[in-house]
N, C-alpha and C positions, 0 to 999 in steps of 0.2 A: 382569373380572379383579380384581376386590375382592380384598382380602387378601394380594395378591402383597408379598414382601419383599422388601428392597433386592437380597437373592442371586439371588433371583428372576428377578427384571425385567434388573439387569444380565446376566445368564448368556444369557438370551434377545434382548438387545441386540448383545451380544457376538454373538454366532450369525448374527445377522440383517445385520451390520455385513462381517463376514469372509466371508460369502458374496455381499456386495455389492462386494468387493474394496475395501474402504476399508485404509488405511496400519496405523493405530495404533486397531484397534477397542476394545481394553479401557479405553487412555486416553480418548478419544472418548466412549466410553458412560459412563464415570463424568462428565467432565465434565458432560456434557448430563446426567445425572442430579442434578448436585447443582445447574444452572441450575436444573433445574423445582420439585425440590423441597425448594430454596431448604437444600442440607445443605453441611458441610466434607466436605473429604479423609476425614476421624478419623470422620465419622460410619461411611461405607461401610467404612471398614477394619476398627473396632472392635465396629461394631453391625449385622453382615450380616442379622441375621434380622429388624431393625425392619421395621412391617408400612407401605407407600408410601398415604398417603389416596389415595381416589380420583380426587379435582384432579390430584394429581402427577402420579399416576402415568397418566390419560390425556394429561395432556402430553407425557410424555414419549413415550409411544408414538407422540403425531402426531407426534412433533421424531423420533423415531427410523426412521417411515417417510421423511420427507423427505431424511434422512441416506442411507439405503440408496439413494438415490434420485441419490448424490452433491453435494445440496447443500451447499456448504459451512458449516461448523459457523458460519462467523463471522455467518454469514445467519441462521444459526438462533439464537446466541444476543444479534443483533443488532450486537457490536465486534467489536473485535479492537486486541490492544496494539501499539505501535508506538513504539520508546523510551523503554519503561516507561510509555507514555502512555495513555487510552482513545479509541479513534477508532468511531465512528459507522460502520456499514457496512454499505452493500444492493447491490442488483444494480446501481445506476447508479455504482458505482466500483469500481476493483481492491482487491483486496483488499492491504492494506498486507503489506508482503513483510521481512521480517529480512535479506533480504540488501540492502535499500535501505537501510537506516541507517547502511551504507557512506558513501551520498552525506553524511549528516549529520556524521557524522566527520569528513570531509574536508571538507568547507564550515567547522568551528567549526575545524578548522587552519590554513587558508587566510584568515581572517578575522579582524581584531585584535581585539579588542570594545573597546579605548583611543583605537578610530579614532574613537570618536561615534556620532553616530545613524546607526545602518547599513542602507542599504537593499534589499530582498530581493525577487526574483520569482522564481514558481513556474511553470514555463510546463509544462498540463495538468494542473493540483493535485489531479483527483479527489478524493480525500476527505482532500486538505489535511495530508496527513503530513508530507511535507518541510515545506512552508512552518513550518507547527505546531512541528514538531520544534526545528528553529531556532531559531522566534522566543522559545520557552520556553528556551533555556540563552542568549538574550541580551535583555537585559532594553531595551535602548535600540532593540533595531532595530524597524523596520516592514516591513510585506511587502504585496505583491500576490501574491493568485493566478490565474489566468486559465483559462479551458476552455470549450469549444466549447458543454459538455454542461450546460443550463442545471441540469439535475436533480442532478448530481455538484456544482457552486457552492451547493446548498443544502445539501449533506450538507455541505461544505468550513466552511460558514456555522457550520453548526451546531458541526461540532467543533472551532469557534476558542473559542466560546462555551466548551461544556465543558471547554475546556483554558486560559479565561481569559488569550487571548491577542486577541480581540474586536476590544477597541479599540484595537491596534495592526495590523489588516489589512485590506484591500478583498478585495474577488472579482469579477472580471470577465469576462462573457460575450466570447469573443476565440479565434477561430482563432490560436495561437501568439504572442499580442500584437501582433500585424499594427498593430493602431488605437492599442497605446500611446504615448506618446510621451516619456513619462520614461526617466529613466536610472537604472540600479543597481548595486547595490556588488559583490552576486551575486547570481547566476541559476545556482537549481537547475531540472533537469528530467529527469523518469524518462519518457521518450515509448516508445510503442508501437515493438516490433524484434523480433515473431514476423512471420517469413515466413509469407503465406498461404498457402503449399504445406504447410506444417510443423501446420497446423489438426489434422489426423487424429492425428498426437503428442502431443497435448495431453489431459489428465487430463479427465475430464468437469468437476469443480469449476471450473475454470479455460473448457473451449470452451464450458460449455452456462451457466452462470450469471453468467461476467462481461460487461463490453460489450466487444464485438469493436472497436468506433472504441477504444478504449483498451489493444489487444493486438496487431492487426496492422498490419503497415507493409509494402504493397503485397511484389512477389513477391520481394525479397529483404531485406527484414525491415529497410531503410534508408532509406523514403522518408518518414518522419518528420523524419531526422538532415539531411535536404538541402534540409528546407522550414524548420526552425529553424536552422540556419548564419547564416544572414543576416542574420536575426531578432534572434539573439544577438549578433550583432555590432553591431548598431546600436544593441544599448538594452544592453550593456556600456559601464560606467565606464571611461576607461583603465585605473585601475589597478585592478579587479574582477576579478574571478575567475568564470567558469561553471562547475558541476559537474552534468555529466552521467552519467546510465547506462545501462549497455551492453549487451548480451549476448550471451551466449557465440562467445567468435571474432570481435566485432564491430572490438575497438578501434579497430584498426591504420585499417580501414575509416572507419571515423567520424573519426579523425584525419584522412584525405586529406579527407575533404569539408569537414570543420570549416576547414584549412589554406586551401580553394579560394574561402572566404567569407571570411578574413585574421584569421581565430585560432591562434594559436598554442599546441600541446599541451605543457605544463608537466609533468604527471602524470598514471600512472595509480595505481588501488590494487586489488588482488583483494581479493576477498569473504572468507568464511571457507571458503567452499568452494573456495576455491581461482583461483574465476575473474575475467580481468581485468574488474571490475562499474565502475568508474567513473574517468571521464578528468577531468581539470582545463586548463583552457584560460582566454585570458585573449587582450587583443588585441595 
């Protein structure tokens, strides 16, 4: 396919993509185009006929069969942003979601930064966004993050690193912090609250590429929230705050359980989509 131009190759991507049912093919195929060969926005806009080398342009064709294929872009161009930040991302974590920086908003409200050294865990950090998130708009705190999944605590690892927040965080191998024994100021956590009935609704990018231990929670999408209740109660500060997230129609739910382990529900906040995404509890 020597010779093929940017109009080219995109038009053919475009084709390829919209009959694989992807969302937003034209955005999608230009990104992954100007990933492989390494071009701006202005390039594809203004210089559609530029002729693609042929490095590029089989890159892109293997990035664009994989694509059809529904793997997710973030897989393919390796991140994916997440409070303007860059997060490392493979198949051993979820992929960081826009409606979880919810939790981050409401954690930096609930939280003084005049309090001092403020301390933070993640319970299931996958690839370390909350924790990250946090610890980047406050400079004094420290965090732990914890997860079952030794493979997601190295991506975690890694993008503490990339986001020079390193040496203010551990990462610990830990069913829900069961073995911790510290205390902290807050405790974020985004756990698993698809119902396993609910599998066959699910996008391929999402059932076939991410880790299922990080998506389902037994058959009604709440046996996460009744194994960390407990958890969170015991390694919460008095006066700390937890920020949890939810999903869709979960809240009210997760409040009684939360309640039945002796936390008390302060707040919720909806997403931008509209839904209640995240409760605020405290003991």
């Amino acid at each position: 396919m020597s010779g093929t131009s940017i109009a080219a190759a995109l038009k053919t991507a475009i084709g390829k993509l919209s009959k694989a049912g992807v969302e937003n093919p034209v955005f999608e195929a230009r990104l992954l185009l100007r990933h492989c060969a390494q071009l701006v926005l202005s390039d594809i806009i203004t210089d559609p006929g530029r002729i693609l080398d042929d490095e590029s342009l089989d890159r892109f064709t293997a990035l664009m069969e994989r694509r059809a294929k529904r793997e997710p872009v973030s897989h393919l161009v390796g991140q994916r942003e997440f409070w303007s930040l860059p997060f490392v991302v493979t198949p051993d974590v979820l992929d960081p979601r826009p409606v979880s920086e919810t939790l981050v908003e409401v954690a930096l409200d609930h939280i003084k930064p005049s309090t001092g050294n403020i301390t933070v865990m993640d319970l299931g950090t996958g690839s370390g966004c909350l924790l990250i998130a946090v610890l980047s708009e406050l400079s004094q705190a420290r965090g732990v993050g914890v997860d079952i999944s030794e493979a997601a605590l190295m991506i975690a690892q890694r993008n503490a690193q990339i986001n020079s927040v390193d040496d203010r965080t551990a990462f610990l191998t830990s069913s829900w912090g069961c073995d911790v024994t510290d205390s902290f100021d807050l405790i974020l956590s985004n756990p698993p609250y698809i119902a396993e009935t609910e599998h066959g609704d699910l996008e391929p990018e999402v059932s076939v590429y991410e880790p299922a231990t990080a998506l389902f929670a037994g058959e009604d999408g709440l046996s996460a929230y009744r194994e960390i209740a407990p958890e969170i109660f015991r390694l919460l500060n008095d006066e700390g705050a937890a920020v949890i997230e939810c999903g869709h129609r979960q809240m009210w739910a997760v409040i009684e359980i939360f309640a039945q382990a002796g936390l008390r529900h302060v707040e919720f906040r909806k997403d931008l989509e509209g839904i209640e995404r995240c409760g605020v509890f405290r003991r």
